[in-house]
C-alpha positions as CSV (number, residue, x, y, z in Angstrom):
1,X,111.8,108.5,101.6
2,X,111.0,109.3,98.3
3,X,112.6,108.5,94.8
4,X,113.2,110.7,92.1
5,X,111.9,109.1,88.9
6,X,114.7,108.5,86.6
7,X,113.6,109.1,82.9
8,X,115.2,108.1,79.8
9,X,113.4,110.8,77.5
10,X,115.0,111.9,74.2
11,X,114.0,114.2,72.0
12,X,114.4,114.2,68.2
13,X,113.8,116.3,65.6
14,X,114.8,117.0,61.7
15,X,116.5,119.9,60.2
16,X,115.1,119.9,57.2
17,X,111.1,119.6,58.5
18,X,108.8,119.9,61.2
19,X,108.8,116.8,62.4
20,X,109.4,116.0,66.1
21,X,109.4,112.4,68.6
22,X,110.1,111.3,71.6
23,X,112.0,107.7,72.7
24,X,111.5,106.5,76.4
25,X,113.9,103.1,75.9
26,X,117.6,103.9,76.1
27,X,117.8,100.7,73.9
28,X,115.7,102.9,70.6
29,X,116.6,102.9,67.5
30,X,117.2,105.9,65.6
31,X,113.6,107.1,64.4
32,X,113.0,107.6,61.0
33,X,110.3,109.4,58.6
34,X,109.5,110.3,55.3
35,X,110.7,113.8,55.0
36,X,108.6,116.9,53.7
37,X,112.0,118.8,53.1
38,X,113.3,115.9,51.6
39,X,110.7,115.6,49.3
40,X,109.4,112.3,50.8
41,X,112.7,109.9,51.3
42,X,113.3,108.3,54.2
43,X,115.6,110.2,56.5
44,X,116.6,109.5,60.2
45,X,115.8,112.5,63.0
46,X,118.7,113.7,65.3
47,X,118.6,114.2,68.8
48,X,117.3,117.4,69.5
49,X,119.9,120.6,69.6
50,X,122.5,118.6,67.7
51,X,123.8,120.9,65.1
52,X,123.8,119.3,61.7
53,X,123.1,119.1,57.7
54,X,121.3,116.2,56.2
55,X,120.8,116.2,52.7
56,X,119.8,113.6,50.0
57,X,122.3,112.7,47.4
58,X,121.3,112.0,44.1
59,X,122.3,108.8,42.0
60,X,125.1,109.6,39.5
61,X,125.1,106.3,37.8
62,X,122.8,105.0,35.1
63,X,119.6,103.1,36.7
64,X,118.5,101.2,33.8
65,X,116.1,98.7,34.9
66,X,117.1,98.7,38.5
67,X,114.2,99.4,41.1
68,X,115.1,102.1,43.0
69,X,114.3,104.9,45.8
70,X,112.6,108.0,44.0
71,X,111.5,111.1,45.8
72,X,108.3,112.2,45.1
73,X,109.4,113.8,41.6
74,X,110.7,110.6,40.5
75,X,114.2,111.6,40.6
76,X,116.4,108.5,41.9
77,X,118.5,108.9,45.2
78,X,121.5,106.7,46.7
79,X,121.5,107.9,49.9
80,X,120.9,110.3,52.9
81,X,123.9,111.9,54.8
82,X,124.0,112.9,58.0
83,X,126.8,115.6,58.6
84,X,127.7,116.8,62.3
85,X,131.2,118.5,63.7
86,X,132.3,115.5,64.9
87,X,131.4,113.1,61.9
88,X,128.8,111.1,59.1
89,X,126.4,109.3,59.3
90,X,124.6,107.8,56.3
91,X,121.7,105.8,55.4
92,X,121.9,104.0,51.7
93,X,119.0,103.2,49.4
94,X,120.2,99.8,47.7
95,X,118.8,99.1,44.7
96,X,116.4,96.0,44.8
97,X,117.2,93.2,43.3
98,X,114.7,91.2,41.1
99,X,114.4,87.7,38.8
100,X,112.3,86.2,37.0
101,X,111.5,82.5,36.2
102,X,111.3,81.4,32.7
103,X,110.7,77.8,31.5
């Protein structure tokens, strides 16, 4: 008697690019890349065929000395959002934090 092999394949892709991957684990995490149609920020993929809009969203608020997520322009960004019919995902650039030591 033979077994069918059971696989746990899943295909991802991005809306907004060419890029494509495959996850064999169930247990994967969401795969992520720097997007071309994002202009290089870090956006996640979507499992393949799932309808959706992700977009960048630019900071509104005043940067000042804060270090930040730029795209390749050098424009500042506070997030990526995933949009589907049945919900939103989104992935937030924090600023990062910095200090300095002074005697």
């Amino acid at each position: 008697m033979t077994l069918p092999l059971l696989t746990t394949d899943r295909l991802w892709t991005c809306p907004n690019c060419t890029m494509r991957a495959r996850t064999t684990r169930p247990d994967a995490p969401i795969p992520y890349h720097a997007c071309r149609g994002l202009n290089g920020l870090t956006a996640p993929l979507v499992p393949e065929g799932t309808r959706c809009k992700v977009e960048a969203v630019e900071r509104a608020d005043y940067v000042a000395g804060d270090l930040v997520q730029t795209d390749v322009d050098g424009r500042p960004y506070m997030s990526v959002i995933t949009t589907r019919d049945d919900g939103q995902d989104c992935a937030v650039f924090a600023p990062t934090a910095t200090g300095s030591a002074r005697e």
